[in-house]
N, C-alpha and C positions, 0 to 999 in steps of 0.2 A: 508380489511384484517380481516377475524376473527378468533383472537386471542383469547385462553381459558388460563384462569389462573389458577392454584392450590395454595388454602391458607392456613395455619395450623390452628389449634383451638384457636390462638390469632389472627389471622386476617392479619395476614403476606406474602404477595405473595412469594410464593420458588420454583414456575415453571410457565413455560408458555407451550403452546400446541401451534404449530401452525401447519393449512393444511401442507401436503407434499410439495404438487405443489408450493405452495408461500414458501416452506423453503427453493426447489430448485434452484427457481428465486432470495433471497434471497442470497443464496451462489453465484450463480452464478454472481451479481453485488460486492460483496464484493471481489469477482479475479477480475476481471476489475477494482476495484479500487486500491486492491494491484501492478495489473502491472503498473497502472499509475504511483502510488509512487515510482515505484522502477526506471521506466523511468525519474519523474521528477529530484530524489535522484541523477542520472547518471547526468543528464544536470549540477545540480546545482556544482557538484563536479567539471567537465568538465570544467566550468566560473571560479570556482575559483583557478581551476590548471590555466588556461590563464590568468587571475589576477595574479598570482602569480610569474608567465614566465616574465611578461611584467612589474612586479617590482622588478626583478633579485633574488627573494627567490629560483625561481628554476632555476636549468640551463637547463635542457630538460624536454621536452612535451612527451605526447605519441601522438600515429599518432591514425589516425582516427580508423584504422584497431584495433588497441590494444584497445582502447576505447572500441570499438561495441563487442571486445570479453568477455571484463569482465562482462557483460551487461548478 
């Protein structure tokens, strides 16, 4: 990756430059990581709605259909 920095007259980095191409690839892995979290976010919810069913905090679940909609 070559990265350019801009520094002020103390010596302080307050920017970076980088290629287009690598800013694109860049974003473009940062969405893939966002959809991940947002999938794992869904599962981890999902467990402890059924945790919760199966220690009588809840009295109903959603179905799988409902699930996959809020998603």
């Amino acid at each position: 990756m070559s990265i350019q920095y801009i520094i002020d007259e103390e010596g302080k980095q307050t920017a970076v430059i980088v290629p287009i191409e690598e800013w694109k690839q860049l974003r473009s892995e940062h969405e893939k990581l966002l959809n991940k979290l947002e999938v794992l976010g869904g599962l981890q919810d999902a467990l402890k709605e059924v945790q919760d069913i199966k220690e009588g905090k809840r009295k109903k679940g959603r179905t799988l259909g409902e699930f996959l909609n809020e998603m």
